[in-house]
N, C-alpha and C positions, 0 to 999 in steps of 0.2 A: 730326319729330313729337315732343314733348313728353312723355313719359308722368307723368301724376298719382295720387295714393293713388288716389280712386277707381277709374280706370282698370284700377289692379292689383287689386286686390280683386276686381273682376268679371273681368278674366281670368284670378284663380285658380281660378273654378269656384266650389264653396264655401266658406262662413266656417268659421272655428273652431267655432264654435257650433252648425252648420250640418250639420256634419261628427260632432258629439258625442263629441269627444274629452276633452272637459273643461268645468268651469263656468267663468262670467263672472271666479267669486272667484277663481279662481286655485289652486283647492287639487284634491288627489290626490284620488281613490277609487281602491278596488282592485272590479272588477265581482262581484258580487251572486251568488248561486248554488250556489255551490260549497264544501262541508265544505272545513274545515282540515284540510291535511296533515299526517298523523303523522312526526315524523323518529324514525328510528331511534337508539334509544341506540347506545353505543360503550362498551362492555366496557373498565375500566380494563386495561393490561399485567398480566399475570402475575410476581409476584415469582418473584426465582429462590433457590431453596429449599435447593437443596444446596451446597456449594463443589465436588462433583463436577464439577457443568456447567462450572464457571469452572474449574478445571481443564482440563478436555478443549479447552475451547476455546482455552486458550492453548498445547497442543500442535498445534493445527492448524496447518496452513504454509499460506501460501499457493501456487500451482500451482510449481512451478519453482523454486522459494525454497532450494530445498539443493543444486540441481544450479547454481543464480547458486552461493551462497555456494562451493559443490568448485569452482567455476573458478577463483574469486576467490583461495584458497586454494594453488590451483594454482599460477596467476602468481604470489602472492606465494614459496612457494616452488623456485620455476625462479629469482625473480629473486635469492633466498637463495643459490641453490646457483651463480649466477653469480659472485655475490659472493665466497663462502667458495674456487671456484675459482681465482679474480685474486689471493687471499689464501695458498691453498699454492701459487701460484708463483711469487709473491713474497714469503714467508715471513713472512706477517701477518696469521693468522688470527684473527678478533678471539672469543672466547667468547660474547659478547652474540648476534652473529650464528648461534653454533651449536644456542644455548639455544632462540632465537626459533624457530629450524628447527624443531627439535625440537619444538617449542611446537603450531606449525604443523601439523606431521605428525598427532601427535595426536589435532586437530581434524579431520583429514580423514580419516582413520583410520574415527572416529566416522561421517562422513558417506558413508564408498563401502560398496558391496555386491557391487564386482567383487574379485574372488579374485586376479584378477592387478595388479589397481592395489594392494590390499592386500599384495600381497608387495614390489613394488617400494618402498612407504611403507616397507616392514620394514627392507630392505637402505638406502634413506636415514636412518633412525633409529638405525642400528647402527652406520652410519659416522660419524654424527655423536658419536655416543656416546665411539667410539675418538677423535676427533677430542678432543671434551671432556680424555676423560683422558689424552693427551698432554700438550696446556697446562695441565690439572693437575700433571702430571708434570713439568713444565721449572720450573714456578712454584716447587715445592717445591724 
């Protein structure tokens, strides 16, 4: 069986027109009825007034940020003090390497609040110290 427009037409049920979805012309309406809706304004941002704020906020850390940085810190000096090891016992400690330690230590110094990591940073910075002023001492 062949199906033709009309055919379709009538077994969609109603026309367009029919149905009152819209005009012949082809153009929009919006239905009749009902006040316009108010939108709510939106409050410009607040300038920020003090350099306090900017301040503060740039001492926040994020969660975890100083306990990554002591690890990091860490490794870096374990792999210093490997280093400076292979070096007194093969009689070639380089000063750059002790400096850095030292450097190092400093910065972690700043970042712990155990009492016994801090003493141990103490007795590595001391060593390194005498270490310095040995190759000072050979230098001269």
């Amino acid at each position: 069986m062949r199906v033709s427009q009309a055919q379709r037409t009538r077994a969609g049920g109603t026309s367009r027109a029919a149905r009152g979805t819209g005009s012949s012309s082809g153009q929009f309406s919006l239905p009749s009825g009902g006040s316009p809706v108010q939108r709510a304004e939106t409050a410009a941002p607040a300038a920020v007034s003090s350099i306090d704020v900017i301040v503060a906020l740039q001492g926040v850390s994020e969660p975890g940020g100083e306990r990554r940085k002591a690890v990091k810190n860490g490794v870096k000096i374990l792999d210093l003090l490997d280093e400076i090891k292979v070096g007194l016992l093969s009689g070639g400690v380089r000063s750059g390497d002790l400096n850095t330690l030292k450097r190092i230590i400093e910065q972690q110094h700043e970042l712990t609040n155990e009492p016994e990591l801090a003493d141990v940073l103490k007795q590595i910075d001391l060593r390194a110290r005498v270490e310095i002023a040995k190759l000072k001492g050979n230098a001269a």
